[in-house]
MARBA-865672 format. One record per residue: y, z, x of N, C-alpha, C in turn; residue in one letter. Coordinates in pm, whole numbers. Atoms other than C-alpha are relative to their C-alpha. Layout:
// MARBA-865672
R,Y,Z,X,Y,Z,X,Y,Z,X,A
...
This chain:
// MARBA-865672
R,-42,-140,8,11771,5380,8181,-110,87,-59,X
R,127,-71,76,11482,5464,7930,-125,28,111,X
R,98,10,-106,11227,5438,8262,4,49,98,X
R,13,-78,-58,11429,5636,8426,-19,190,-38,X
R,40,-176,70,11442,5977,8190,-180,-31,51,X
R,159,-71,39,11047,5913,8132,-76,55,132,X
R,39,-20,-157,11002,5873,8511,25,144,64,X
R,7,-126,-49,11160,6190,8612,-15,138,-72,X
R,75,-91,37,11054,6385,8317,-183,28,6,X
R,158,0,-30,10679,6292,8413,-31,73,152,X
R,20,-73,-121,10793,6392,8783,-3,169,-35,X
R,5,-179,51,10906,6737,8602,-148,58,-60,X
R,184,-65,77,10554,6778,8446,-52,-39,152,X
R,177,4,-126,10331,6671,8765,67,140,47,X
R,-49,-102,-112,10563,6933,8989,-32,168,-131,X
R,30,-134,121,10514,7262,8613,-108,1,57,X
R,141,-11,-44,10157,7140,8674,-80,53,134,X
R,14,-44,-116,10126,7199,9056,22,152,-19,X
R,-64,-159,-6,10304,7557,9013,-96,72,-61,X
R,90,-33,107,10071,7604,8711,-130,64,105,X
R,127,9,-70,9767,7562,8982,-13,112,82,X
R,-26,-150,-152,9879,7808,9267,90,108,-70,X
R,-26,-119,112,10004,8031,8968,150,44,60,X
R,-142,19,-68,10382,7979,9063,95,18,-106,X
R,-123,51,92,10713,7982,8875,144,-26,45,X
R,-190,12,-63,11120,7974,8938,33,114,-77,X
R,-74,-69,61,11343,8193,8879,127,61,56,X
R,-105,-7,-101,11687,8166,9033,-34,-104,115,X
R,76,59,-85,11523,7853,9221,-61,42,114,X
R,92,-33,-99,11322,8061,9402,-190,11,-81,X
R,141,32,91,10909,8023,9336,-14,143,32,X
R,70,-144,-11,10688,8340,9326,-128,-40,-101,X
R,81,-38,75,10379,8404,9218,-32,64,-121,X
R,47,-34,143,10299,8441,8843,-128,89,-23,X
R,195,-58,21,9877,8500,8805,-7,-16,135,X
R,102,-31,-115,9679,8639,9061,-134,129,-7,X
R,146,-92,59,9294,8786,9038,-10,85,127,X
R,102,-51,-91,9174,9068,9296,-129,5,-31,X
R,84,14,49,8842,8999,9299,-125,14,125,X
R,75,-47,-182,8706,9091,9695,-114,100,-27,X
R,92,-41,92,8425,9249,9642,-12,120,184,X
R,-32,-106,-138,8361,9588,9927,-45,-17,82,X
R,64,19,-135,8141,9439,10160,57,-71,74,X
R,-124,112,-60,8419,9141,10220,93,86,62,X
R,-115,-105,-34,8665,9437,10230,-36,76,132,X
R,22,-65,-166,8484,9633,10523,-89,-81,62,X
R,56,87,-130,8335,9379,10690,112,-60,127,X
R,-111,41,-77,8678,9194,10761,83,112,67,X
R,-86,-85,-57,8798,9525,10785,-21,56,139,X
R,84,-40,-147,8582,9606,11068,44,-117,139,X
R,-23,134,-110,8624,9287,11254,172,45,42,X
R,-159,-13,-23,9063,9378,11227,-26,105,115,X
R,-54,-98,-125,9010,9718,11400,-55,-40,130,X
R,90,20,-122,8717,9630,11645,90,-63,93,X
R,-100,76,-100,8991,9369,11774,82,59,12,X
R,-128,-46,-62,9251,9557,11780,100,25,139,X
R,-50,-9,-172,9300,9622,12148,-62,-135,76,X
R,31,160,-95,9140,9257,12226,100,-105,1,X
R,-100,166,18,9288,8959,12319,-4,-91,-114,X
R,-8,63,139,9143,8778,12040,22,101,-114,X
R,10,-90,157,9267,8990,11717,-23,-53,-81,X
R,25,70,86,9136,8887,11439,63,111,-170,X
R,-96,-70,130,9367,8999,11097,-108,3,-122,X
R,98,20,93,9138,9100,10779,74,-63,-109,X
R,-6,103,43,9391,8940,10583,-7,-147,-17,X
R,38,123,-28,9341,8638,10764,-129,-77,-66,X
R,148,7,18,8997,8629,10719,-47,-8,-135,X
R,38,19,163,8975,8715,10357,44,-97,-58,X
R,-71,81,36,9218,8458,10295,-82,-167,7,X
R,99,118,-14,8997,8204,10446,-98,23,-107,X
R,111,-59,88,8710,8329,10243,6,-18,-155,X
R,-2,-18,102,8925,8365,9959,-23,-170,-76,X
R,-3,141,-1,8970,7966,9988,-113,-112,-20,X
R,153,97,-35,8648,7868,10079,-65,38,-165,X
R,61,-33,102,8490,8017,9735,78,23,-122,X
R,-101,29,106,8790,7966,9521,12,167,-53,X
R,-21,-99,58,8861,8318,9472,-116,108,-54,X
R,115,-54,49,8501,8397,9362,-72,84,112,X
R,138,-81,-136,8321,8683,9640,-132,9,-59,X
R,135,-10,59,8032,8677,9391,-95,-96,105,X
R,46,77,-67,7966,8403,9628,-46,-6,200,X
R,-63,-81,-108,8063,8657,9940,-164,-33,88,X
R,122,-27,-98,7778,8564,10264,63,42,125,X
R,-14,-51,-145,7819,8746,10576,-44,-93,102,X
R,-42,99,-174,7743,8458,10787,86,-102,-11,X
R,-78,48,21,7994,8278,10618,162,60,77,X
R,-57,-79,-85,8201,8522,10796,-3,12,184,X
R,7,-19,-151,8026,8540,11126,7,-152,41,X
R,-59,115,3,8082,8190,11130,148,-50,49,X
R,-114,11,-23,8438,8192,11123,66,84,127,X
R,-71,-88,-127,8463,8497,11385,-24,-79,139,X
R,75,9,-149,8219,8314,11679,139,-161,-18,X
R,-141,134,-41,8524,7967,11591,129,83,55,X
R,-124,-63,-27,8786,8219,11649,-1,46,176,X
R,85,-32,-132,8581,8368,11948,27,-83,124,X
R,28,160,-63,8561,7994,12079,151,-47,79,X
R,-116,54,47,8946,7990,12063,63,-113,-91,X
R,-112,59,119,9030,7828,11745,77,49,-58,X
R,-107,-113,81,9327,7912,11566,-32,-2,-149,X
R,67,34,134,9308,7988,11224,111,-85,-77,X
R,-109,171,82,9618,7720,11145,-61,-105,42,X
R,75,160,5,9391,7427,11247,-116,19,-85,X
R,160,39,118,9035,7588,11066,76,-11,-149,X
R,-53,15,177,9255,7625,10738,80,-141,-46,X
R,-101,50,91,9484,7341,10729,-12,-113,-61,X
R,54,99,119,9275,7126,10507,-55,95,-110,X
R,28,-100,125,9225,7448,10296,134,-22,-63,X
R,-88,-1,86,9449,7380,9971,87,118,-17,X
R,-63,-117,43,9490,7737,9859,7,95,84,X
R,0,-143,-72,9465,7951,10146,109,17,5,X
R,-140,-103,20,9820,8033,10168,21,81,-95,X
R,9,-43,99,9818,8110,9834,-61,91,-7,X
R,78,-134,3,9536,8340,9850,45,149,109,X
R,-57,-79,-40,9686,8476,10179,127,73,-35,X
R,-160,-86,39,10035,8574,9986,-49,95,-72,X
R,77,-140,111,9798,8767,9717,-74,89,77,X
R,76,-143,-62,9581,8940,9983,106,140,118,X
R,-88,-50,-11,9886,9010,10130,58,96,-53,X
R,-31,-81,101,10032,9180,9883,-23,124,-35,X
R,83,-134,44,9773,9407,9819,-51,83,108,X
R,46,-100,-133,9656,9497,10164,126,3,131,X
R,-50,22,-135,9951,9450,10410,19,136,61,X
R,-14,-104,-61,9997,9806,10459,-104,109,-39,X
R,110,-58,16,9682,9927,10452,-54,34,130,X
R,41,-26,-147,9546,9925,10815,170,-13,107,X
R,-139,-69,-16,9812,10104,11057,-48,95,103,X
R,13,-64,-56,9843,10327,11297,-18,187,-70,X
R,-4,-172,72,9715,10712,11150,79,103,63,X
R,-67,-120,-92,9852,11078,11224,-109,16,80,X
R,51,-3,-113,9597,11095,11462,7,-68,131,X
R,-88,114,-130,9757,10800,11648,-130,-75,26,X
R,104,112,-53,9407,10572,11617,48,-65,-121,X
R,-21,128,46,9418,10251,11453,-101,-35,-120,X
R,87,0,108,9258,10226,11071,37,17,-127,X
R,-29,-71,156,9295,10316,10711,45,76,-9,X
R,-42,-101,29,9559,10457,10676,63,57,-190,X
R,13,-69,133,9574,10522,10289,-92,51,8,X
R,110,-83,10,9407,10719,10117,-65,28,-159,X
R,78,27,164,9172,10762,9779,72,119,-64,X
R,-31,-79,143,9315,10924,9460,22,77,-25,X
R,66,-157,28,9118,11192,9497,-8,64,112,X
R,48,-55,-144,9124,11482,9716,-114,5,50,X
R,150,-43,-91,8883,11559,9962,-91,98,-59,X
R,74,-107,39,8630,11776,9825,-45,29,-125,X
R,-47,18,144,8689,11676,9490,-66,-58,-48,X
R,116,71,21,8396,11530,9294,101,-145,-130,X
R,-43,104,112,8490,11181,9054,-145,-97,22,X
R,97,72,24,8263,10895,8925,92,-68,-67,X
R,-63,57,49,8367,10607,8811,-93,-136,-22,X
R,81,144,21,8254,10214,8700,107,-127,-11,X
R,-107,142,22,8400,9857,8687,68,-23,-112,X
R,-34,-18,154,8593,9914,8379,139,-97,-28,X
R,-102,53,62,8873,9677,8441,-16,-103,-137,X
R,10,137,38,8948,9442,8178,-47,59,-198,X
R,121,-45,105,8748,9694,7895,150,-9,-99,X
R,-46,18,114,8854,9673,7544,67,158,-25,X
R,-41,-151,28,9139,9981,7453,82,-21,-149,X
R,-58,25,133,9269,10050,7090,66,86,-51,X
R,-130,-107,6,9507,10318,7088,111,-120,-23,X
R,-146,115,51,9841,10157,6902,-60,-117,19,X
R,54,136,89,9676,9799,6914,-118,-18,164,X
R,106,10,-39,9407,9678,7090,53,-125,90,X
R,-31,45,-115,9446,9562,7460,-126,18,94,X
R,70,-29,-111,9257,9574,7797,49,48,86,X
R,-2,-90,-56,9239,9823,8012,27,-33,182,X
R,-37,72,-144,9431,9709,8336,34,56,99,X
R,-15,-118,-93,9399,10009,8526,-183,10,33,X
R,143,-107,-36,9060,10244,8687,-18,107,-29,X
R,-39,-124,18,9004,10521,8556,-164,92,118,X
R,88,-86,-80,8829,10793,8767,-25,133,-46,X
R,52,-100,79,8632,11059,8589,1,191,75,X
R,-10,-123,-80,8723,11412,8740,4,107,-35,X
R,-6,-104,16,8742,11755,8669,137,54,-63,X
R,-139,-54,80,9104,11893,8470,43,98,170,X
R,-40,-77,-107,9308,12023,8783,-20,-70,121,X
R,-38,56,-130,9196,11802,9072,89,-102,39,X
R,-133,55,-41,9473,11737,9284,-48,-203,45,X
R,-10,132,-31,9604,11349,9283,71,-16,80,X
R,-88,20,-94,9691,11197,9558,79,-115,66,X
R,-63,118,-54,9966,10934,9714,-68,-79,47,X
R,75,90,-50,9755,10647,9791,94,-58,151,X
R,-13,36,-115,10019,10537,10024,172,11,23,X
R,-137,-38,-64,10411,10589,10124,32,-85,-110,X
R,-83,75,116,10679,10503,9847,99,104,-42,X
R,-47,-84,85,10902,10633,9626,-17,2,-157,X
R,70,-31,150,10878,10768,9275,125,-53,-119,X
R,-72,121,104,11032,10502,9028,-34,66,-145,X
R,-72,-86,112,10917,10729,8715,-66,136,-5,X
R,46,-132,51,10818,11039,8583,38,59,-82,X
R,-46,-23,143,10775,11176,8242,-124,-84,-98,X
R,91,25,103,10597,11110,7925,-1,-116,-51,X
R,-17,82,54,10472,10798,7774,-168,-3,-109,X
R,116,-37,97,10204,10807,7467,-79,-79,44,X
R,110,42,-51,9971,10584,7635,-26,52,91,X
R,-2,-115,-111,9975,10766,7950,-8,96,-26,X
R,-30,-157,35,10033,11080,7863,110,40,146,X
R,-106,-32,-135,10233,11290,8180,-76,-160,140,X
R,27,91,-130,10237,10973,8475,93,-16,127,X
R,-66,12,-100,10371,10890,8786,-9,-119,19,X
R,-9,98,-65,10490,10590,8918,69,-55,112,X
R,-79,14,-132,10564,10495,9296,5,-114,29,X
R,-48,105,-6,10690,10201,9434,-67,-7,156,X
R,61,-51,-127,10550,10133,9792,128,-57,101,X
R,-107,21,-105,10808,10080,10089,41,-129,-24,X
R,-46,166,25,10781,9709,10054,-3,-48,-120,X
R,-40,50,148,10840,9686,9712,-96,-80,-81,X
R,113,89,21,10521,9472,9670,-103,65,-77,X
R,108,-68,58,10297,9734,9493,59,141,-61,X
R,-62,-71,87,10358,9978,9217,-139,45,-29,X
R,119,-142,30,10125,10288,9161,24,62,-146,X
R,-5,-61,161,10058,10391,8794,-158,92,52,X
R,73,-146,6,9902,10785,8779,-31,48,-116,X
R,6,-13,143,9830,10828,8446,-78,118,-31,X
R,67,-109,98,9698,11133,8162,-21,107,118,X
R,39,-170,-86,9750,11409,8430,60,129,-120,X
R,39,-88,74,9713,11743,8331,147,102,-107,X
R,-42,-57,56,9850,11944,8045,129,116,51,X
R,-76,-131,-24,10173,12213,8099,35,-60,137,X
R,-49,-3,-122,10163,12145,8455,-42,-130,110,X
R,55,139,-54,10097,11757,8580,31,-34,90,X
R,-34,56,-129,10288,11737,8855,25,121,103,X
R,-32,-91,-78,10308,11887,9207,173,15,-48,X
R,-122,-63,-1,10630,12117,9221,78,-49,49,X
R,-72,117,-103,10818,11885,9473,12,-124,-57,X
R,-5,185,60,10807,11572,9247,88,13,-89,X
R,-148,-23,119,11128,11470,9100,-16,-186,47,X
R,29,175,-31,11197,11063,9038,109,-20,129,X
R,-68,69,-115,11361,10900,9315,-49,45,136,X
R,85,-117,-121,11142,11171,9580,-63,-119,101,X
R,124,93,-113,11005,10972,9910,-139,65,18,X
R,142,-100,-78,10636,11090,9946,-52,-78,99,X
R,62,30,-124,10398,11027,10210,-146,-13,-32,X
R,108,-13,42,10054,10902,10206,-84,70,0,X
R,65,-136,-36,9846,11177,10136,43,103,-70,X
R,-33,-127,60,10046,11394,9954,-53,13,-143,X
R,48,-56,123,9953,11614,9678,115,-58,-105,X
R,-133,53,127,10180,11405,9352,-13,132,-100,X
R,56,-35,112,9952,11597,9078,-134,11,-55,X
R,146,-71,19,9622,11722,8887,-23,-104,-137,X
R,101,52,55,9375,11525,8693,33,96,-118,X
R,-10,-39,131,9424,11600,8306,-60,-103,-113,X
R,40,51,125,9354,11442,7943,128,-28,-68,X
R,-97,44,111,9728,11335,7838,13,-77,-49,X
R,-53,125,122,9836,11122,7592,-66,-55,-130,X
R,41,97,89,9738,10876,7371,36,74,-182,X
R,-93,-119,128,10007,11099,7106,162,-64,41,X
R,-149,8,-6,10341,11012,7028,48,109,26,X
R,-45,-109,-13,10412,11384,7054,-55,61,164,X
R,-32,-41,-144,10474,11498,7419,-89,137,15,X
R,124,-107,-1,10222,11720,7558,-107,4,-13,X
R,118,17,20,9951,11624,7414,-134,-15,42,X
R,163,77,-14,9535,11607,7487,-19,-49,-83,X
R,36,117,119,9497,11313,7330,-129,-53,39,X
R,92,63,-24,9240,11192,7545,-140,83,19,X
R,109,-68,7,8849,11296,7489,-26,53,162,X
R,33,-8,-83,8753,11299,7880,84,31,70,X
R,-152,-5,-130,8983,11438,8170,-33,-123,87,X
R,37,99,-106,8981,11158,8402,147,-54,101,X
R,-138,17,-31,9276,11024,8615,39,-180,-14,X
R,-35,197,-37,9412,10626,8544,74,-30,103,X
R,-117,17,-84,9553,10470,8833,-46,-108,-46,X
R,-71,162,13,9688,10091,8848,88,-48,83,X
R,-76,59,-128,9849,9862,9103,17,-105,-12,X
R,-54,149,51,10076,9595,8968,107,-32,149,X
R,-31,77,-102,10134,9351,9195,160,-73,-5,X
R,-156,60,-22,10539,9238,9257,32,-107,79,X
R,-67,54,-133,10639,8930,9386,168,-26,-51,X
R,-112,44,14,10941,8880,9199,67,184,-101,X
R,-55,-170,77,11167,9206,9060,11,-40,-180,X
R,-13,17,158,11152,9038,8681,-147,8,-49,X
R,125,-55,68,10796,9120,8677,-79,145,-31,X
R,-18,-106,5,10838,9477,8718,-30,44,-154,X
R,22,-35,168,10846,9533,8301,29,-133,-65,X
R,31,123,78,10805,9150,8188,-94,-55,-13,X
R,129,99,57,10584,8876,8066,-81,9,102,X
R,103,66,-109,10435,8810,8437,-90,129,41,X
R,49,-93,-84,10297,9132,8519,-153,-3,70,X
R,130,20,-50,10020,9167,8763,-23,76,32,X
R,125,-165,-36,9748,9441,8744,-131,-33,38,X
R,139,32,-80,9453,9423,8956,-87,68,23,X
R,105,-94,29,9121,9528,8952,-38,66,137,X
R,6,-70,-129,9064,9813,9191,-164,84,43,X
R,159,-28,7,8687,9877,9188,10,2,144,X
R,69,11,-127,8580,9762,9509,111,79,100,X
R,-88,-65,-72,8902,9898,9631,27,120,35,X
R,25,-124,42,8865,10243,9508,-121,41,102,X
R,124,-21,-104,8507,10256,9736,60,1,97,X
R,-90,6,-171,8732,10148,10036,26,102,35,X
R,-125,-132,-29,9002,10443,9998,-132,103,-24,X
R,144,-120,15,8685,10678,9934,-9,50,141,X
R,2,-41,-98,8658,10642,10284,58,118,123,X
R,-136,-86,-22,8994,10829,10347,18,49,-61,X
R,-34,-73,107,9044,11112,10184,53,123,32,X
R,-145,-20,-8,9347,11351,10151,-78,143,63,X
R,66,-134,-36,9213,11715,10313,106,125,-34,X
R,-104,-71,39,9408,11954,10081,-16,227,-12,X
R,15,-121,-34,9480,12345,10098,124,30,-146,X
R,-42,-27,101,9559,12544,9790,89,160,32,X
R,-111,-142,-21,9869,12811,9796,-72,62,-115,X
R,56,-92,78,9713,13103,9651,115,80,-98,X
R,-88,-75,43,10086,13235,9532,53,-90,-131,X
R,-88,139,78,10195,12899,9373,-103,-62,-78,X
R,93,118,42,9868,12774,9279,36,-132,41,X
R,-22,173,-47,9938,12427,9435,-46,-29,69,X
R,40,26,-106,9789,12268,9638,98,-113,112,X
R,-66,95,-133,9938,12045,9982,-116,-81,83,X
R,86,77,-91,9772,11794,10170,36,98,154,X
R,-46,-30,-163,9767,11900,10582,84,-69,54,X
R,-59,71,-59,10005,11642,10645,147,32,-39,X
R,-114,-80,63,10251,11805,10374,45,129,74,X
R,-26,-145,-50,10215,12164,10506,3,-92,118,X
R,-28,7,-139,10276,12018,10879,162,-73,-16,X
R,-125,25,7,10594,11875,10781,58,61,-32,X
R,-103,-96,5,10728,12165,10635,14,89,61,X
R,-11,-114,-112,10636,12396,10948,59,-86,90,X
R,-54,92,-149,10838,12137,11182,122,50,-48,X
């Protein structure tokens, strides 16, 4: 009897350990992903991304999550290691007709990596309002709108106690309009002393959560933003400010205007505000959405500004 507890509490440790590896847990016997690093670096990001659209109308399509996924596998997560013919490699086997369930399925973690690149990019490439096939989010920042920024995830912050900084912040001007990175709805809005005035949207598939952080003083949000609001990618949310880092509401607490965003990753709804949370570094990602950017027009009566995609929905 004693040989059998030890036996199937040793099976219960090998199977913690496995979960441990591909950063897994339970909860309601269902698994989900615990830890997960973004760590794609931008030339991986538009290279594969290039290869997705180029195919798009071919017979062979080739998916950039696919691709990264392989990639992510082959170099254990590391792109520091990122070669472009490691890439053209895999396109001229695909080319050849291989599938990519026979080149992967002596890859351990590629599923794994594909559920995390998943995650973060599935609704990213899409059909646009122009009706072509590409990026359809969009960066931060409006069009026209100057920011600077650096790899700052991870940096040391010491407001109320001393943490890391699991957001991007993007250095901008007090007033330039922020914008919906990508379709969702607005899960909060309102004051929090690390933030200062923020926004937070949820994205259609529930898989990605948008933190807008230290917008501006008196007036932080577009006029149209109330919590529970559907926006659209592209729209004007709110303006680049210096709030927080004050228990007292209102506040410029912060030396620099700049805008924080952040994009915690969901696979399970108890990681939403618990232990597991996953925030990912958006550097290389931030260069991507650069590409796309929101083309906004300022009401001279209201002071506000609207994306063109806003004002065309309210003249229909």
């Amino acid at each position: 009897m004693k040989r059998r507890v030890i036996s199937a509490f040793c099976t219960f440790l090998f199977i913690g350990t496995i979960f441990a590896m591909l950063g897994l847990t339970t909860n309601d016997n269902k698994d989900y992903i615990k830890y997960a690093e973004f760590n794609v670096t931008y030339n991986a990001l538009k290279d594969t991304m290039k290869y997705d659209i180029d195919s798009h109308d071919q017979k062979i399509k080739k998916n950039w999550i696919d691709l990264l996924a392989y990639l992510g596998a082959k170099y254990g997560g590391d792109f520091s290691k990122y070669r472009s013919g490691d890439l053209d490699k895999l396109i001229d086997s695909l080319n050849k007709g291989e599938k990519m369930s026979d080149i992967t399925r002596s890859m351990k973690y590629y599923r794994y990596y594909r559920e995390v690149y998943s995650a973060v990019l599935s609704e990213y490439l899409g059909e646009r309002e122009d009706g072509t096939y590409g990026l359809k989010v969009y960066s931060p920042i409006a069009s026209g709108f100057y920011y600077n920024d650096y790899d700052d995830f991870g940096a040391s912050r010491t407001y109320g106690y001393k943490r890391q900084h699991l957001g991007h912040d993007l250095m901008a001007l007090t007033g330039t309009p922020v914008i919906a990175i990508e379709s969702g709805v607005v899960e909060v809005l309102g004051w929090n002393q690390y933030g200062g005035w923020r926004v937070g949207i949820r994205s259609n598939d529930t898989k990605r959560y948008y933190y807008y952080a230290h917008l501006r003083q008196n007036r932080p949000y577009h006029c149209d933003l109330y919590e529970g609001k559907k926006v659209n990618a592209g729209d004007v949310i709110g303006y680049v400010g210096r709030t927080g880092y004050s228990s007292t509401e209102n506040t410029n607490g912060i030396e620099s205007s700049h805008l924080h965003f952040g994009v915690q990753l969901i696979f399970d709804e108890s990681q939403k505000e618990g232990n597991n949370e996953i925030w990912i570094n958006l550097y290389s990602l931030t260069k991507l959405l650069n590409e796309h950017q929101s083309t906004v027009t300022r009401n001279s009566e209201t002071k506000e500004f609207y994306s063109e995609f806003q004002i065309k929905t309210e003249n229909n």
